[in-house]
FIFI-585338 format. One record per residue (C-alpha): residue in three letters; residue number from 1; x, y, z. Coordinates in pm, whole numbers, plus 50000, padded with zeros to 5 digits. Layout:
<atoms>
{'ala' NUM {X Y Z}}
...
</atoms>
This chain:
<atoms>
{'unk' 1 {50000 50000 50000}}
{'unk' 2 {50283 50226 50067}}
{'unk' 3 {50467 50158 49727}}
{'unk' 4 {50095 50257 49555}}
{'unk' 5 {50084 50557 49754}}
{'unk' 6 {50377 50668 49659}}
{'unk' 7 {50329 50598 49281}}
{'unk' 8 {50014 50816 49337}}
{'unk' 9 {50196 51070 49493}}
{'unk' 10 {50493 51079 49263}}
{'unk' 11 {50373 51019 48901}}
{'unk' 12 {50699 51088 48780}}
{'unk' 13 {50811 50763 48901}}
{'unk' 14 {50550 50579 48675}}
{'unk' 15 {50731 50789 48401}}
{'unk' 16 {51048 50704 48465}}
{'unk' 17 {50991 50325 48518}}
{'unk' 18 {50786 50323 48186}}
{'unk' 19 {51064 50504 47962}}
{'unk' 20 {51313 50226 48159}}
{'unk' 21 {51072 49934 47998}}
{'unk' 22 {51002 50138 47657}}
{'unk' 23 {51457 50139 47667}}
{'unk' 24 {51492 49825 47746}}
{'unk' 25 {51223 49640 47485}}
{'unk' 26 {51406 49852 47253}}
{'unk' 27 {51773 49711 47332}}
{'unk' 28 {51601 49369 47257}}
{'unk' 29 {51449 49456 46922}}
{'unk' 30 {51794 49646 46854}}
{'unk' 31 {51930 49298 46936}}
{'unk' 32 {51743 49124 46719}}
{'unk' 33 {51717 49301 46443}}
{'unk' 34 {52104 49298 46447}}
{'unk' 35 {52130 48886 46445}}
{'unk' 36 {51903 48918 46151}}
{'unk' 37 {52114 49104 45947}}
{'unk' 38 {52396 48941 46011}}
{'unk' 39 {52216 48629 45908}}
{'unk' 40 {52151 48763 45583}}
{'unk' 41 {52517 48920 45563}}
{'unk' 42 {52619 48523 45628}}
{'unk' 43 {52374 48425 45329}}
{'unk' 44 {52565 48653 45125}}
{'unk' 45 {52875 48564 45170}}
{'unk' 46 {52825 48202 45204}}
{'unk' 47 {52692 48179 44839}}
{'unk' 48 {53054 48335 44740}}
{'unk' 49 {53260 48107 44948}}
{'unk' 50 {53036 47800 44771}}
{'unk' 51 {53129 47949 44442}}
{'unk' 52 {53509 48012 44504}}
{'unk' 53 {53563 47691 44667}}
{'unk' 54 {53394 47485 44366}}
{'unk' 55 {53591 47660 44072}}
{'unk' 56 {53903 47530 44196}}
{'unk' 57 {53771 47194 44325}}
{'unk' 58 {53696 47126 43948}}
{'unk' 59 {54089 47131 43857}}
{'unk' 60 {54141 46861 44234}}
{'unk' 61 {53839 46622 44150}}
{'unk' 62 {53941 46613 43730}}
{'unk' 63 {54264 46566 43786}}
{'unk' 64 {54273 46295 44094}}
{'unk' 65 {53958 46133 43865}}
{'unk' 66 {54174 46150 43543}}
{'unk' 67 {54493 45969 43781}}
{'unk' 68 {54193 45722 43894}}
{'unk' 69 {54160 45666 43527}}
{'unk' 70 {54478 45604 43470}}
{'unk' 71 {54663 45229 43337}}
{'unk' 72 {55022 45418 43365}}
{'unk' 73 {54926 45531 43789}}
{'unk' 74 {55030 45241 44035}}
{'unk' 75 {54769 45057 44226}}
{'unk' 76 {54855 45292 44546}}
{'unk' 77 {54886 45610 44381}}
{'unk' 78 {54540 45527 44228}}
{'unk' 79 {54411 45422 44589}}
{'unk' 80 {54532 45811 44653}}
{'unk' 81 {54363 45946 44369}}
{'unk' 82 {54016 45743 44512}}
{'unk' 83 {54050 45916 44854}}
{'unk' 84 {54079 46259 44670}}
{'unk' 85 {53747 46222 44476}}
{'unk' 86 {53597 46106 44794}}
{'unk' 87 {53654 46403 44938}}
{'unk' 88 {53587 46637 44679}}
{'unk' 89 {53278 46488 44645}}
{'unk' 90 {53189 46579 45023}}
{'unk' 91 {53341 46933 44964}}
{'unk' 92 {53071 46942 44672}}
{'unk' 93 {52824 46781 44857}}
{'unk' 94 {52857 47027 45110}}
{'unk' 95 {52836 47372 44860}}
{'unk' 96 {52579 47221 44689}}
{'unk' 97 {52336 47221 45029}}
{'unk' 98 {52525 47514 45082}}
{'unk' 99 {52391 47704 44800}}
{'unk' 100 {52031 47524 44785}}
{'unk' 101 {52000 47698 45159}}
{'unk' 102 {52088 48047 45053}}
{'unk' 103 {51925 48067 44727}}
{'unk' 104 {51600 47966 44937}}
{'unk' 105 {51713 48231 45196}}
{'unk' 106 {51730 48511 44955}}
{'unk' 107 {51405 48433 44751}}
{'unk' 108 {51185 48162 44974}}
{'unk' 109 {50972 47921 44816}}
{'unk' 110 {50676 47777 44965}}
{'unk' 111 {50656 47435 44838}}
{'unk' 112 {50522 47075 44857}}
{'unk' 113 {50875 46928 44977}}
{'unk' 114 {51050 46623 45167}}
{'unk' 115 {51114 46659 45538}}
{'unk' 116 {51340 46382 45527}}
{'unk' 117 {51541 46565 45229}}
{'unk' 118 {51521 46925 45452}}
{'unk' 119 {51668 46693 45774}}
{'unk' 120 {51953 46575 45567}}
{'unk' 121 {52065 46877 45370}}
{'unk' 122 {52081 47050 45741}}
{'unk' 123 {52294 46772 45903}}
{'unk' 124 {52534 46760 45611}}
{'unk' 125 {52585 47151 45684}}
{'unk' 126 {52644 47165 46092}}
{'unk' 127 {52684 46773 46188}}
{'unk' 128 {53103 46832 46198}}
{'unk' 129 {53045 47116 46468}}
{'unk' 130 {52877 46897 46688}}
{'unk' 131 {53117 46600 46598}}
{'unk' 132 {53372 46820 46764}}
{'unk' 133 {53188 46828 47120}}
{'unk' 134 {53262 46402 47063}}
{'unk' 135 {52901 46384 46946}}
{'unk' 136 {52719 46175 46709}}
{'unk' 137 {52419 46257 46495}}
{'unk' 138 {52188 45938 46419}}
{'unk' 139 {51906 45953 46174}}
{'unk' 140 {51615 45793 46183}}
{'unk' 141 {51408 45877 45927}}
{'unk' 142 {51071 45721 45823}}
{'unk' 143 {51093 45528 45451}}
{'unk' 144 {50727 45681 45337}}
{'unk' 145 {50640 45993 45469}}
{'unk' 146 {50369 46246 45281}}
{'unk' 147 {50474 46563 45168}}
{'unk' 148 {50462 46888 45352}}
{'unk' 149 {50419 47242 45284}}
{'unk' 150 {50652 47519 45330}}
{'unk' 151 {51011 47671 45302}}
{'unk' 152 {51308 47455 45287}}
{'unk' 153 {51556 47714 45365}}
{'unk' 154 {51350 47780 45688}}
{'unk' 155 {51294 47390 45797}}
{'unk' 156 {51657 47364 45766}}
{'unk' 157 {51707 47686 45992}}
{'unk' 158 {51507 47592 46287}}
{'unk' 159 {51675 47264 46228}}
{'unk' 160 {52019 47389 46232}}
{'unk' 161 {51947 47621 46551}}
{'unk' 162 {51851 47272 46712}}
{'unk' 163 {52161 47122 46621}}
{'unk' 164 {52381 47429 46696}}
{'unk' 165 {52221 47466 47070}}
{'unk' 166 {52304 47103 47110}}
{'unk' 167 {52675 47166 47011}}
{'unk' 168 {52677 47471 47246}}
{'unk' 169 {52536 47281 47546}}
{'unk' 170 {52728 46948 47550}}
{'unk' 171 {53044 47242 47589}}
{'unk' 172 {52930 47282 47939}}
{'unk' 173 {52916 46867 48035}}
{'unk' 174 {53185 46780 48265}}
{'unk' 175 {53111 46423 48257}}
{'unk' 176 {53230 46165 48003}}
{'unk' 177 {52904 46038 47865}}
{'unk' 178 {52850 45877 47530}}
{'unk' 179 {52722 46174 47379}}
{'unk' 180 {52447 46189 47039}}
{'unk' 181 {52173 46361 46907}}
{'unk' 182 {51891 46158 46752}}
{'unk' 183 {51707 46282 46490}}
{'unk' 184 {51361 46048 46380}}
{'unk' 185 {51065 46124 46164}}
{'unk' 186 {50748 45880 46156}}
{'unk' 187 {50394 45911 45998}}
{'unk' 188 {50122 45686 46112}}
{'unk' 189 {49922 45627 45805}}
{'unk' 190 {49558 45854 45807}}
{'unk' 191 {49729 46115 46049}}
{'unk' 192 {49725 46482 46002}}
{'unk' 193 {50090 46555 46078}}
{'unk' 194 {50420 46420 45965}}
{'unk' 195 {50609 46411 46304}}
{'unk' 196 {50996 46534 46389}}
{'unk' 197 {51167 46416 46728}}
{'unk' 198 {51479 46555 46821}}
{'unk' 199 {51627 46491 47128}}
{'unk' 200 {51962 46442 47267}}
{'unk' 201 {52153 46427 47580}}
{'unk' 202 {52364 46739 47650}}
{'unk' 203 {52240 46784 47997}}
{'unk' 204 {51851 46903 47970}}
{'unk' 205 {51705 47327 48028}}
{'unk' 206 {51717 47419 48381}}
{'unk' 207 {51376 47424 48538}}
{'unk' 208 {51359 47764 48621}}
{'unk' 209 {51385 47875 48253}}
{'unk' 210 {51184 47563 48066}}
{'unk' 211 {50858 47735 48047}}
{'unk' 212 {51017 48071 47896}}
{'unk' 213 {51283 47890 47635}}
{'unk' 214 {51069 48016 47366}}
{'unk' 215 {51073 48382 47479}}
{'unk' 216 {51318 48600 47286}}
{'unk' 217 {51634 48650 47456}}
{'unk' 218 {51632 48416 47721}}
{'unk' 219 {51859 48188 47724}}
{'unk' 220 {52117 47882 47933}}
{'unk' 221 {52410 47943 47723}}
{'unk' 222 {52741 48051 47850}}
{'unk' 223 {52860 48376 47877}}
{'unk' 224 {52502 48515 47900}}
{'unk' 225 {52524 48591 47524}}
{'unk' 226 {52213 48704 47363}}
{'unk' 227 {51958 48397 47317}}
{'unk' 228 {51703 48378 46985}}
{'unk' 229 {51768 48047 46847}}
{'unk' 230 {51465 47860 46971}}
{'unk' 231 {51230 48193 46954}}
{'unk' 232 {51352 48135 46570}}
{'unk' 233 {51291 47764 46577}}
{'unk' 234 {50946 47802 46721}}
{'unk' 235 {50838 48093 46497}}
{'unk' 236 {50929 47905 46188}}
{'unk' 237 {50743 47578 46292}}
{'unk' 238 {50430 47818 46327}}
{'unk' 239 {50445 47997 46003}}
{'unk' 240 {50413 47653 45893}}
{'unk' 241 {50092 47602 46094}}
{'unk' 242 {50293 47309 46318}}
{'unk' 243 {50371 47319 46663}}
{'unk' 244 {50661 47213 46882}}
{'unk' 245 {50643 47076 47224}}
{'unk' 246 {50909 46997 47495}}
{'unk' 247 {51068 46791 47701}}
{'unk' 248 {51324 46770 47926}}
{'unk' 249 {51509 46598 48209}}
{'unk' 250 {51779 46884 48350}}
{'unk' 251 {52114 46661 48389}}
{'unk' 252 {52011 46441 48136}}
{'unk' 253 {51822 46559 47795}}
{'unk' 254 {51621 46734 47607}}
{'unk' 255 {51353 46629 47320}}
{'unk' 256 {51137 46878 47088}}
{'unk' 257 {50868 46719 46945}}
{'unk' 258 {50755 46895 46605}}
{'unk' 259 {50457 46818 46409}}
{'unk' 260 {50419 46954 46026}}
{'unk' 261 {50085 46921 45882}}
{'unk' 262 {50069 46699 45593}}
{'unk' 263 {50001 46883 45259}}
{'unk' 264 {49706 46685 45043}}
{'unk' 265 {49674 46945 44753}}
{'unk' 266 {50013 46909 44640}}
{'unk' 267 {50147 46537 44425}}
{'unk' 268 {50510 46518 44352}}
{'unk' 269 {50605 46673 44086}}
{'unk' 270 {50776 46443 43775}}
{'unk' 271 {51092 46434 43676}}
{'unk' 272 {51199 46694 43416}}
{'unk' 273 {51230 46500 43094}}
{'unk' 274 {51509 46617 42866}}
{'unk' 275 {51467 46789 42553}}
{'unk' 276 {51777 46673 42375}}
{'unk' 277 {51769 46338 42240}}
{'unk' 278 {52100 46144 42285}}
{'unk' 279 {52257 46085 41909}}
{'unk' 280 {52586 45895 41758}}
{'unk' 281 {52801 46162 41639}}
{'unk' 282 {52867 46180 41238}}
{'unk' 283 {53193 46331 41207}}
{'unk' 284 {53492 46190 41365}}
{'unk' 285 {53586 46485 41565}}
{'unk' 286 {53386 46767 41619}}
{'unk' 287 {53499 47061 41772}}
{'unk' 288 {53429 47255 42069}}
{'unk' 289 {53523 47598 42165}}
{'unk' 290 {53630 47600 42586}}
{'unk' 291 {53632 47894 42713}}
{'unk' 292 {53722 47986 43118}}
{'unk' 293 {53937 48222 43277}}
{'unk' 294 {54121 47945 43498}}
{'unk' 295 {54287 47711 43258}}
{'unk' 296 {54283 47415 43472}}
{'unk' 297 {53886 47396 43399}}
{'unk' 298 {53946 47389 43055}}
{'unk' 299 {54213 47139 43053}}
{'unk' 300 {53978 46908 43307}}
{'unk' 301 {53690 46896 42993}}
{'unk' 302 {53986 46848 42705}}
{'unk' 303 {54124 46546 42898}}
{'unk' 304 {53803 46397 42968}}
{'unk' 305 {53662 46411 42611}}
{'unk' 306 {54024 46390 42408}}
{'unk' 307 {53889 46080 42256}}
{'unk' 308 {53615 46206 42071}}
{'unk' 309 {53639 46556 42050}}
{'unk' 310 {53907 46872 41956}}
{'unk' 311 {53939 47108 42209}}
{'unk' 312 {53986 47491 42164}}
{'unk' 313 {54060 47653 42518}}
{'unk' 314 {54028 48037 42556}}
{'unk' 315 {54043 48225 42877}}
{'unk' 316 {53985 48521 42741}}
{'unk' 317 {53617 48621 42581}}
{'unk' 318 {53718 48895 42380}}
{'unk' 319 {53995 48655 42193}}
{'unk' 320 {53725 48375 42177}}
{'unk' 321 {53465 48594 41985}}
{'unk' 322 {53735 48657 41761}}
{'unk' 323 {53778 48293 41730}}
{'unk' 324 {53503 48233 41628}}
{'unk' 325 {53479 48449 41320}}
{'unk' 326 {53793 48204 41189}}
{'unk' 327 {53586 47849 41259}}
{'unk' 328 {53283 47691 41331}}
{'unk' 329 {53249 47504 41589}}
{'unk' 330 {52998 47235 41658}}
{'unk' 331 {52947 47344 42052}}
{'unk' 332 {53058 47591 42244}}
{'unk' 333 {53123 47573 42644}}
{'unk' 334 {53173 47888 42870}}
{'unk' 335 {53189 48019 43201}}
{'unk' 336 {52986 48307 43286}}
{'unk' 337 {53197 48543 43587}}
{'unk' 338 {53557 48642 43377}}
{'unk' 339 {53757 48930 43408}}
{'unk' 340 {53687 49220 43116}}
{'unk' 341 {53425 49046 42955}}
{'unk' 342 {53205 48787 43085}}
{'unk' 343 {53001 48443 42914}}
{'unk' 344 {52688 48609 42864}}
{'unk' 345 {52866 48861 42547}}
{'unk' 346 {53013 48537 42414}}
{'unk' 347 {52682 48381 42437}}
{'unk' 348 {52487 48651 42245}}
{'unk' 349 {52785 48676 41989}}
{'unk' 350 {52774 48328 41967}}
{'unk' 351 {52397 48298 41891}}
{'unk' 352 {52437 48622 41661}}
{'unk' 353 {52655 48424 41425}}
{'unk' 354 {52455 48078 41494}}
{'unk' 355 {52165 48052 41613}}
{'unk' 356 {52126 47678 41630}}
{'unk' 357 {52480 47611 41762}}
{'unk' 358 {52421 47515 42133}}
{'unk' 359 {52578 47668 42400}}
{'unk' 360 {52684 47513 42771}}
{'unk' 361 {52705 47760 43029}}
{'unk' 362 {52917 47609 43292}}
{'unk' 363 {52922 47788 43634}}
{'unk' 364 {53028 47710 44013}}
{'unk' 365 {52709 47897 44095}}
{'unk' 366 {52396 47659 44046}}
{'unk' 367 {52079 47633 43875}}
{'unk' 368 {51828 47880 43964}}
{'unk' 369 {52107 48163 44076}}
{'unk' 370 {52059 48474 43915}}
{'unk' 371 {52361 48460 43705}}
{'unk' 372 {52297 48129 43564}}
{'unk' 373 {51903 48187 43450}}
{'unk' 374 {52065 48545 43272}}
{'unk' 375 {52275 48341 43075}}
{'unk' 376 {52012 48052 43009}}
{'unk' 377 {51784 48436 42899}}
{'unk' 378 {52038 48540 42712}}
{'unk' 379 {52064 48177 42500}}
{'unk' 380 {52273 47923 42622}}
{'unk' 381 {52114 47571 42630}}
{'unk' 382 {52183 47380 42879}}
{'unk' 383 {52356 47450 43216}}
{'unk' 384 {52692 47212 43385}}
{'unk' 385 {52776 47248 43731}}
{'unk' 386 {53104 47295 43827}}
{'unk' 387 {53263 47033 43966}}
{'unk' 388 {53185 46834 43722}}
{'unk' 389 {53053 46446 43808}}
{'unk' 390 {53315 46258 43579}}
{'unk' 391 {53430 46201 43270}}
{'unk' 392 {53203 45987 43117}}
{'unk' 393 {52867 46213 43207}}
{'unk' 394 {53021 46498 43040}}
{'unk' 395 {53153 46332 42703}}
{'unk' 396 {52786 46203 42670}}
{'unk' 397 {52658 46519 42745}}
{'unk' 398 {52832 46706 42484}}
{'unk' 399 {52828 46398 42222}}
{'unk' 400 {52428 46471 42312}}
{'unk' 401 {52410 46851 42154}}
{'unk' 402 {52686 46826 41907}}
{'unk' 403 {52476 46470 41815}}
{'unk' 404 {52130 46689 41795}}
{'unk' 405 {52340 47021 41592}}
{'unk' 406 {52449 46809 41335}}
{'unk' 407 {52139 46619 41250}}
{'unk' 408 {51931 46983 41253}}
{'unk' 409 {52208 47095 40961}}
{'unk' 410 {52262 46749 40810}}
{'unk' 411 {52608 46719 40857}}
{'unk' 412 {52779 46447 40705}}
{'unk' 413 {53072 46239 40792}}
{'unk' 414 {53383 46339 40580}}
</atoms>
């Protein structure tokens, strides 16, 4: 009674205490706001590291493929060569999710998608973090789910924030526990939701914060630092019109329990079917016009397709174009992002002089980036992602178009 008759008799103190709470929500927001943008600044610049680590993994997986390859290579240098692909193929792997999650990020899609394809893309992105807190990640993920609606780039988020408080909490175990993080889907045929469980046992929430972990900003982590992951997580499972639950066992675990409504508008879509039918090539060896500013690309594509095709490499567009006026080439195969002049003005040069010579952009960014649908705008054919898989998919894919160019003009063998 005396603190309310005080507050009557001093107003001011209401004041003061309300422009206190009015600074305070506003540090939070501030806060906020400020891990948002520098999760879009992250976006940003992980779709450049993606690209800049691919272009050069295209020279380390040709050449350890081409050693592979090789009758001349001893058995061990060849067991060398296998270990290299191996791991270039993970490096891929791992730009390719890479890229999938910030192209969503940038431009979001709401979709009938795969929860079981969302899970895995996510794990192959953080799962090494928490394999350095001696962790394991097990899946366990339902054979025949239904589809779900939403953003894939967003499922893998909250997903990732699980993971990544995981990681951050088995920092602060003292004991020497086996530790893992289990990660299961199941469906029970006729229900409404598709369900994800993921639990694990870094040491469970404290009960004096488990019925506020979903506020903003609060948080168990240490060093007090600002706390938004699972406000994220729960947000996202909501746009989706799913809910989350909890439980937890402090000293032992915790386990989320999500549930995503099954989508029944929306059938799986079919498999693109291609265009270009697959023909014998007439003339002995047709030509094709390379042209990248890093040389070791180009040399990758002559020395897989040496066999059955001549090779022109240019790293230099300007010098290409004039190339071309000299000889015509059955296909031509260029990268888009070169110093002075870049693949799209050879592509619309190229079409200017042919029209119904195909062109292969090649790119370390992938399909659906911006650069990449310019250049398929501006004419080019087809599209080959750098790395490429092998040798064999790409002479077949060229003996493919120069195959369909030659029976549009009628070429015949010399």
């Amino acid at each position: 009674m005396m603190v309310e008759m005080s507050k009557k008799t001093h107003p001011e103190v209401l004041q003061d205490q309300t422009v206190l709470d009015t600074t305070a929500s506003n540090e939070k927001i501030y806060a906020q706001v400020q891990h948002l943008s520098k999760l879009a600044c992250l976006g940003n610049l992980s779709s450049g590291i993606a690209h800049e680590i691919n272009n050069p993994l295209v020279a380390v997986k040709g050449y350890a493929q081409l050693i592979e390859m090789s009758e001349q290579a001893s058995p061990t240098l060849r067991n060398y060569a296998k270990e290299i692909i191996l791991a270039s193929m993970r490096i891929q792997q791992i730009c390719e999710h890479l890229h999938h999650y910030v192209r969503d990020m940038k431009t979001p899609i709401h979709e009938a998608l795969d929860l079981n394809d969302a899970i895995e893309r996510s794990v192959v992105l953080v799962e090494q973090q928490v394999n350095y807190r001696r962790a394991t990640v097990n899946l366990s993920l339902a054979s025949k789910t239904p589809l779900i609606w939403g953003v894939r780039s967003e499922i893998q988020r909250a997903l990732q924030q699980l993971l990544l408080n995981s990681r951050d909490a088995f920092l602060s175990l003292k004991d020497d526990r086996k530790r893992w993080v289990s990660i299961k889907t199941t469906y029970e045929p006729g229900s409404s939701d598709v369900v994800l469980e993921y639990s694990d046992n870094a040491g469970g929430i404290a009960e004096e914060i488990k019925s506020r972990v979903f506020e903003p900003f609060v948080t168990s982590k240490l060093g007090g630092e600002v706390g938004v992951g699972l406000t994220e997580v729960k947000n996202i499972v909501e746009s989706l019109n799913g809910r989350i639950e909890l439980e937890s066992q402090p000293g032992e675990g915790t386990r989320f329990i999500i549930y995503f409504p099954v989508h029944h508008e929306t059938k799986l879509k079919p498999e693109p079917q291609s265009s270009v039918t697959s023909l014998s090539i007439v003339d002995r060896r047709p030509s094709v016009l390379v042209v990248d500013d890093e040389r070791s690309a180009g040399e990758v594509i002559r020395l897989y397709v040496k066999d059955d095709f001549d090779v022109e490499i240019y790293e230099d567009v300007t010098l290409a174009i004039e190339r071309l006026k000299n000889r015509e080439f059955h296909l031509i195969v260029t990268d888009l992002n070169m110093p002075n002049r870049s693949g799209l003005a050879l592509i619309t040069h190229a079409k200017e002089l042919n029209q119904d010579r195909p062109v292969i952009v090649m790119s370390a960014y992938g399909q659906g980036d911006k650069e990449v649908e310019e250049a398929l705008e501006a004419g080019a054919d087809a599209f080959l992602q750098k790395p490429f898989e092998g040798p064999e998919e790409l002479r077949e894919l060229l003996r493919s178009w120069v195959g369909s160019y030659q029976a549009m003009k009628g070429i015949k063998a010399k």
